[in-house]
VEXNUKOL-601857 format. One record per residue: x, y, z of N, C-alpha, C in turn; residue number from 1; residue in three letters. Coordinates in steps of 0.02 Angstrom, whole numbers, padded with zeros to 5 digits. Example, Ala and Ser with C-alpha at 12.3 -4.5 7.8 and 13.67 -1.06 7.14 Angstrom:
REM VEXNUKOL-601857
PT     nX     nY     nZ    caX    caY    caZ     cX     cY     cZ vexmar tordren
PT  00660 -00284  00390  00615 -00225  00390  00660 -00165  00390      1     ALA
PT  00642 -00112  00354  00684 -00053  00357  00645  00002  00394      2     SER
***
This chain:
REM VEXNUKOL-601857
PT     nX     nY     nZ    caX    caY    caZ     cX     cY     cZ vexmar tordren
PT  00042 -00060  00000  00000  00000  00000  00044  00062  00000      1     UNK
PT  00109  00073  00041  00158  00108  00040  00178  00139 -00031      2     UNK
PT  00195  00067 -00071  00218  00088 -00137  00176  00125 -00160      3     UNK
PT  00099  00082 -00159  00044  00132 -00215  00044  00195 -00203      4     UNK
PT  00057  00232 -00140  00041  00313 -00121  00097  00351 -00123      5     UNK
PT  00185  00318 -00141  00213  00328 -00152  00206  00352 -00226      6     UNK
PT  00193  00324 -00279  00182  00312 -00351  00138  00368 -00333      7     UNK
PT  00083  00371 -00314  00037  00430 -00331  00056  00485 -00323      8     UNK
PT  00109  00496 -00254  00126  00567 -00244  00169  00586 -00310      9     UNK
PT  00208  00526 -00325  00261  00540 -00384  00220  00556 -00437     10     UNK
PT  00182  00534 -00471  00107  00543 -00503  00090  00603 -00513     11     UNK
PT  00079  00642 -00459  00056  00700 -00413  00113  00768 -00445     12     UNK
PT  00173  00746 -00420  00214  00788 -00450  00231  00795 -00512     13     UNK
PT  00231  00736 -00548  00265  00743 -00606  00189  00772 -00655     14     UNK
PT  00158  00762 -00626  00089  00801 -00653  00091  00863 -00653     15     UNK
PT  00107  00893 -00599  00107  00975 -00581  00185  01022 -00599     16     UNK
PT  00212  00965 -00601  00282  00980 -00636  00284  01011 -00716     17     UNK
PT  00249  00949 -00742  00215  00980 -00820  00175  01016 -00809     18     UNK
PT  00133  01031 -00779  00059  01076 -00801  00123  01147 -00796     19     UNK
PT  00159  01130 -00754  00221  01228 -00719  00258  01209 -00797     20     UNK
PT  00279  01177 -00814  00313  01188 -00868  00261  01216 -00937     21     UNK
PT  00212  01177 -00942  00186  01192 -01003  00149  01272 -00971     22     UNK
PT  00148  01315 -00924  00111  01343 -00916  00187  01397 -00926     23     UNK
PT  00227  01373 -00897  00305  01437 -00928  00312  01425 -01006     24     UNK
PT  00302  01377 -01033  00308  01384 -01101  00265  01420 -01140     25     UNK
PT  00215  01399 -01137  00144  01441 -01185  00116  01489 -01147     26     UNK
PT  00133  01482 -01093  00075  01564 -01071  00147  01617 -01053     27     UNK
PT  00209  01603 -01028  00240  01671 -01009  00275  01687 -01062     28     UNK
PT  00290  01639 -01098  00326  01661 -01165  00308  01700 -01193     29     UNK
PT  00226  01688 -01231  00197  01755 -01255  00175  01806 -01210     30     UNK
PT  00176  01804 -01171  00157  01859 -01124  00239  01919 -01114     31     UNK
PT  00295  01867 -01103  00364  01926 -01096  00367  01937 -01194     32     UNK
PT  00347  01885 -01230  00367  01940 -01310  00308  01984 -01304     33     UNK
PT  00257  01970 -01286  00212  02027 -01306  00239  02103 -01261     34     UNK
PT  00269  02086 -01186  00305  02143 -01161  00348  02180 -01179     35     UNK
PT  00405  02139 -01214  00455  02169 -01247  00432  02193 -01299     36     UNK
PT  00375  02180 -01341  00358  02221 -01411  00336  02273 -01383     37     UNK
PT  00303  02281 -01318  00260  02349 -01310  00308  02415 -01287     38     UNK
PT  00366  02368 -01263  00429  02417 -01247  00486  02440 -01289     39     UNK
PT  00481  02393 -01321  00506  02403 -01409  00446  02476 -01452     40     UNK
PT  00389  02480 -01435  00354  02511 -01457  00362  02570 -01428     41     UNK
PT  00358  02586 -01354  00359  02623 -01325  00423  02673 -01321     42     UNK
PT  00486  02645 -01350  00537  02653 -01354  00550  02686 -01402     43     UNK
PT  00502  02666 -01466  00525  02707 -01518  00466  02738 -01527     44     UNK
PT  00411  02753 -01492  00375  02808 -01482  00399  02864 -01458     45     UNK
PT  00443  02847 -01405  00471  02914 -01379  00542  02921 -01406     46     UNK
PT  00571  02880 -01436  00615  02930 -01497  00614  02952 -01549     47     UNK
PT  00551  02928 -01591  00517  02961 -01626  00492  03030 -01598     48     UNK
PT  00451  03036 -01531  00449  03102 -01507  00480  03158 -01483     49     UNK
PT  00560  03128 -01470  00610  03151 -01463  00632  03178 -01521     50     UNK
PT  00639  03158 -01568  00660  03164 -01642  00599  03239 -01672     51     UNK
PT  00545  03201 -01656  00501  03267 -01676  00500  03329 -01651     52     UNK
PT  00531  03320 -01585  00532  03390 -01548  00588  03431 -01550     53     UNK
PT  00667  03386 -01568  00716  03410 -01592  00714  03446 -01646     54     UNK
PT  00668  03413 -01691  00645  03447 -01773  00605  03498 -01759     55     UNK
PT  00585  03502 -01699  00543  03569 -01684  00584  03628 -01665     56     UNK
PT  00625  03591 -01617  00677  03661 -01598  00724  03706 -01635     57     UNK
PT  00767  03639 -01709  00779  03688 -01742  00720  03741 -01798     58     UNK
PT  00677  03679 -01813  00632  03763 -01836  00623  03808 -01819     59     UNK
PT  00605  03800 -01772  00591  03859 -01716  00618  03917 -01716     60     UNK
PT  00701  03881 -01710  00777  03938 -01719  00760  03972 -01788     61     UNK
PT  00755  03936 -01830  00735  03961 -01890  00685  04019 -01883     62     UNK
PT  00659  03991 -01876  00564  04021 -01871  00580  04090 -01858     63     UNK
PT  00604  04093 -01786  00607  04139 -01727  00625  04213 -01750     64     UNK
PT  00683  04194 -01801  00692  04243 -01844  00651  04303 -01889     65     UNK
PT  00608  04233 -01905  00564  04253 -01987  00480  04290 -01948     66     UNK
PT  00456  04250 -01888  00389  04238 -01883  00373  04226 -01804     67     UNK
PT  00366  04262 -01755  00342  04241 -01702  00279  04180 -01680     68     UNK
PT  00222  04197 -01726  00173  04164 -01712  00171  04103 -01747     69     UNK
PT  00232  04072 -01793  00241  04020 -01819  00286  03975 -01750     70     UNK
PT  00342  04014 -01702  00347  03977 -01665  00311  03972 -01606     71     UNK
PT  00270  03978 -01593  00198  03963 -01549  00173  03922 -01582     72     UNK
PT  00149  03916 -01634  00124  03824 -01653  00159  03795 -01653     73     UNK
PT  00221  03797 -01671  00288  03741 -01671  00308  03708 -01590     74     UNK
PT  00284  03754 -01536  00303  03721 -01486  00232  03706 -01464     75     UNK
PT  00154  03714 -01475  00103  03678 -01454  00109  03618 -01478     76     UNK
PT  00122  03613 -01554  00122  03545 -01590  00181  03504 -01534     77     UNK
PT  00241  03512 -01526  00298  03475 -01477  00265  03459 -01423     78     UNK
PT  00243  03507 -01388  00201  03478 -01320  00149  03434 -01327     79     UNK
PT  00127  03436 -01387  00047  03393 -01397  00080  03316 -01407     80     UNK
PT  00137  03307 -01453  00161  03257 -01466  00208  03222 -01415     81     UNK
PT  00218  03261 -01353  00268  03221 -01299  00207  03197 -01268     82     UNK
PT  00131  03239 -01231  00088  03226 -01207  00032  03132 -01226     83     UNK
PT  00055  03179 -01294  00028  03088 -01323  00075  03030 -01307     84     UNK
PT  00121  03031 -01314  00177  02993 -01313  00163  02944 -01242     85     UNK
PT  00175  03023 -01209  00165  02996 -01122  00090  02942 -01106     86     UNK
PT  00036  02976 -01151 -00003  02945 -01144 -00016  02881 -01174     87     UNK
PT -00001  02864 -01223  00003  02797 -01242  00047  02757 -01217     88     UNK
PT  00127  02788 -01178  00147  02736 -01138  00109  02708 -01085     89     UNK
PT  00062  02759 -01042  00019  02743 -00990 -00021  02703 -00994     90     UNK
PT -00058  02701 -01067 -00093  02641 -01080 -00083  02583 -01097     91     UNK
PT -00028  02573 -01130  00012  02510 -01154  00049  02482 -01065     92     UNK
PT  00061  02524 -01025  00079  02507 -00966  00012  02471 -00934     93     UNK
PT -00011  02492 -00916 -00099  02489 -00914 -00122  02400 -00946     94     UNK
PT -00143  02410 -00993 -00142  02333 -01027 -00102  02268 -00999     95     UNK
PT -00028  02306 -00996  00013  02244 -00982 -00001  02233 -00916     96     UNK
PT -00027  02275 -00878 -00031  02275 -00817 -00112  02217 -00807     97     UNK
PT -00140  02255 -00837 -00207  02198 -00849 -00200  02132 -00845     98     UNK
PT -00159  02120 -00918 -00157  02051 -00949 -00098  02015 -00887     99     UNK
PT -00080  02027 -00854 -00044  01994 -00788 -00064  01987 -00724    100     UNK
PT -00121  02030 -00725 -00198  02005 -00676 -00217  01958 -00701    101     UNK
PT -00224  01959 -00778 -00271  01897 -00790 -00244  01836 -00791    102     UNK
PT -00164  01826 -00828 -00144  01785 -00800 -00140  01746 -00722    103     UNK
PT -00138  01812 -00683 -00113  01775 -00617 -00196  01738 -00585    104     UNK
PT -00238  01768 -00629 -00323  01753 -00602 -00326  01660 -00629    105     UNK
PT -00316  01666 -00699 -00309  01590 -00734 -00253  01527 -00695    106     UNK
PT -00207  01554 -00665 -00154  01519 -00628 -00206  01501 -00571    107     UNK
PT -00201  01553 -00532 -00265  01525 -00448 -00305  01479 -00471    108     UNK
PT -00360  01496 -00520 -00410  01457 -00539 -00383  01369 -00551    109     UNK
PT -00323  01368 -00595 -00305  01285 -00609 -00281  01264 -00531    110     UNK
PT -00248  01314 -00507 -00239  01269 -00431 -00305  01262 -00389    111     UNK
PT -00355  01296 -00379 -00405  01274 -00354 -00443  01200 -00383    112     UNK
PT -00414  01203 -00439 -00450  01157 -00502 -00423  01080 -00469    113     UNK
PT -00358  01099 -00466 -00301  01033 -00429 -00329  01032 -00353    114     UNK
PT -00316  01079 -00314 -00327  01054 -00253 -00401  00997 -00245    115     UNK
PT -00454  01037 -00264 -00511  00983 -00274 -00499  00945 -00305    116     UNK
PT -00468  00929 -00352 -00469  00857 -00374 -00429  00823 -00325    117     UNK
PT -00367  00847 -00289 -00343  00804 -00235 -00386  00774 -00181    118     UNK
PT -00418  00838 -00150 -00470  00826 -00099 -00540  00760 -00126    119     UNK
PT -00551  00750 -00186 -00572  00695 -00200 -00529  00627 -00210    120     UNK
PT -00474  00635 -00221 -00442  00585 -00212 -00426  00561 -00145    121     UNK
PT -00413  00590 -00084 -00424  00571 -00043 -00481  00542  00010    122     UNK
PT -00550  00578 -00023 -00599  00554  00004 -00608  00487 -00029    123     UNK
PT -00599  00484 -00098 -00592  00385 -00126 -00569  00346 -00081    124     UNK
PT -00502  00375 -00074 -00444  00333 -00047 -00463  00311  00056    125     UNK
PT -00503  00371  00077 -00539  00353  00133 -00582  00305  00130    126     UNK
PT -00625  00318  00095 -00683  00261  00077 -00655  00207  00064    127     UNK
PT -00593  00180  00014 -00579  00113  00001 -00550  00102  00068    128     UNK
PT -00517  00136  00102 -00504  00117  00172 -00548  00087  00221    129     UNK
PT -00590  00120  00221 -00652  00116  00278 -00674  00030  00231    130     UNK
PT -00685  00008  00176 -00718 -00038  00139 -00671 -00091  00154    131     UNK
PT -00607 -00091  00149 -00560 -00148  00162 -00573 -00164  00228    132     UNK
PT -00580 -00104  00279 -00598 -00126  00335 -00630 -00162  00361    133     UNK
PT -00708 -00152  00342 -00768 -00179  00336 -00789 -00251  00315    134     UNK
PT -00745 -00263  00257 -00725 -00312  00221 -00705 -00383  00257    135     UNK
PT -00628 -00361  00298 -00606 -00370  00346 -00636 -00400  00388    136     UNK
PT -00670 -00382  00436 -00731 -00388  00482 -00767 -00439  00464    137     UNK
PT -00824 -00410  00410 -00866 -00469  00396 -00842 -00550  00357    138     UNK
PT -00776 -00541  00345 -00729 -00620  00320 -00745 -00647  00367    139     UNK
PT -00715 -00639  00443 -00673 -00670  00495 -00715 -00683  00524    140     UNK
PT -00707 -00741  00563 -00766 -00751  00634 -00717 -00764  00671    141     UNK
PT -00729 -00725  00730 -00674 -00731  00785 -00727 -00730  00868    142     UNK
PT -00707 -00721  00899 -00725 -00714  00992 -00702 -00636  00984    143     UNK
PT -00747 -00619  01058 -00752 -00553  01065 -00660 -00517  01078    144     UNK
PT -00630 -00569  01108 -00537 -00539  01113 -00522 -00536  01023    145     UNK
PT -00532 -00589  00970 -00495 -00585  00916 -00516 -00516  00903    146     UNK
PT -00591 -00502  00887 -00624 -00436  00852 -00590 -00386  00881    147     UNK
PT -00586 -00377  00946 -00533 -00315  00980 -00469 -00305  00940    148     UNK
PT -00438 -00363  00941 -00366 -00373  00911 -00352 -00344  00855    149     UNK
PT -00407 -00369  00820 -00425 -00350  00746 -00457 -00267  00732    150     UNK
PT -00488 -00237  00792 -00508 -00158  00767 -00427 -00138  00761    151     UNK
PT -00392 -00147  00834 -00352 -00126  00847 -00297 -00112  00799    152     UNK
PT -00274 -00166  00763 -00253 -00184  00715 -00247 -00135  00655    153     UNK
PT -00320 -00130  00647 -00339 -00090  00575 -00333 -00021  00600    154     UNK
PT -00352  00002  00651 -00341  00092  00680 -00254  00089  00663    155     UNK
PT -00230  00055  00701 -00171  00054  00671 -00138  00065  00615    156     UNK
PT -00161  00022  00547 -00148  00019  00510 -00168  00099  00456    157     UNK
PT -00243  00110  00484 -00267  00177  00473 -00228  00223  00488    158     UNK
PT -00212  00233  00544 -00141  00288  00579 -00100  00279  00539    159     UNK
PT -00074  00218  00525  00013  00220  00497 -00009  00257  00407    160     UNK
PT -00065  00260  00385 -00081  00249  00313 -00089  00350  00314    161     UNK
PT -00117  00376  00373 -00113  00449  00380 -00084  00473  00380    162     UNK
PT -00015  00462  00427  00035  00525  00434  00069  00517  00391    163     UNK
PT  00098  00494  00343  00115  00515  00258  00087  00563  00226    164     UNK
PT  00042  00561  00220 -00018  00627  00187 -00029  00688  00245    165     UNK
PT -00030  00669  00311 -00012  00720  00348  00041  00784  00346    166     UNK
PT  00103  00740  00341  00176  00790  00324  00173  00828  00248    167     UNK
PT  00122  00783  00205  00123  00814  00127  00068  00871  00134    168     UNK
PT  00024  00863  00170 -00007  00920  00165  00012  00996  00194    169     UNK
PT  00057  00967  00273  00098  01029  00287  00141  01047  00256    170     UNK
***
């Protein structure tokens, strides 16, 4: 009986071992490329806006010369385009920030998913206990000392079959 709950815990792990692997493979993988594209994006959003505002300043110099009220749009347009900038990093921050709630929501959920299925495996594994017991019992015909001998026996055997799953659960 040792072996069999041995095998299962091994069972147990090498089960949850894959589900952690296949869950770093296909779910964080695309989740860090989809990060790095948005920072790849974000990156050359704001050197693109960098770039545009540099192209603003020397007009400007230019301008400044020729046209006052040409450099007053030249620096609303710069401010409008750092403002956006900023703002679409906030939102692309935003998203990623989302989509790693939702991940971490889908992760809880499969472990709740596992723990109950454990917690039914152990209520089986009670029941076939309690049935061998029973089993037990109604085989044998004994005197009122054997039947003692014999609960005794099986509490025993019940105890020794618990504290294995005891230490695994702590």
């Amino acid at each position: 009986m040792g072996l069999v709950e041995l095998s299962q815990l091994i069972t147990h792990i090498l089960g949850f071992l894959v589900a952690l692997w296949v869950l770093r493979k296909y779910a964080w993988g695309p989740v860090l490329k989809m990060l790095d594209e948005r920072r790849d994006k974000i990156d050359q959003d704001l050197r693109s806006a960098e770039q545009i505002r540099e192209d603003a300043k020397k007009d400007q110099e230019e301008l400044r010369l020729q046209l006052k009220e040409i450099d007053a749009t030249a620096r609303a347009k710069t401010l409008e385009a750092v403002n956006e900038a900023r703002q679409i990093a906030s939102e692309i921050k935003e998203n990623a920030r989302d989509d790693g709630k939702a991940l971490l929501e889908r992760a809880r959920q499969e472990i709740e998913r596992e723990k109950a299925k454990a917690q039914v495996e152990l209520k089986n594994t009670v029941v076939n206990l309690a049935v061998l017991g029973a089993e037990k019992l109604l085989t044998q015909r004994m005197d009122d000392e054997a039947n003692k001998k014999l609960v005794l026996d099986f509490i025993d055997q019940v105890g020794a079959k618990e504290r294995p799953g005891d230490s695994a659960k702590a």
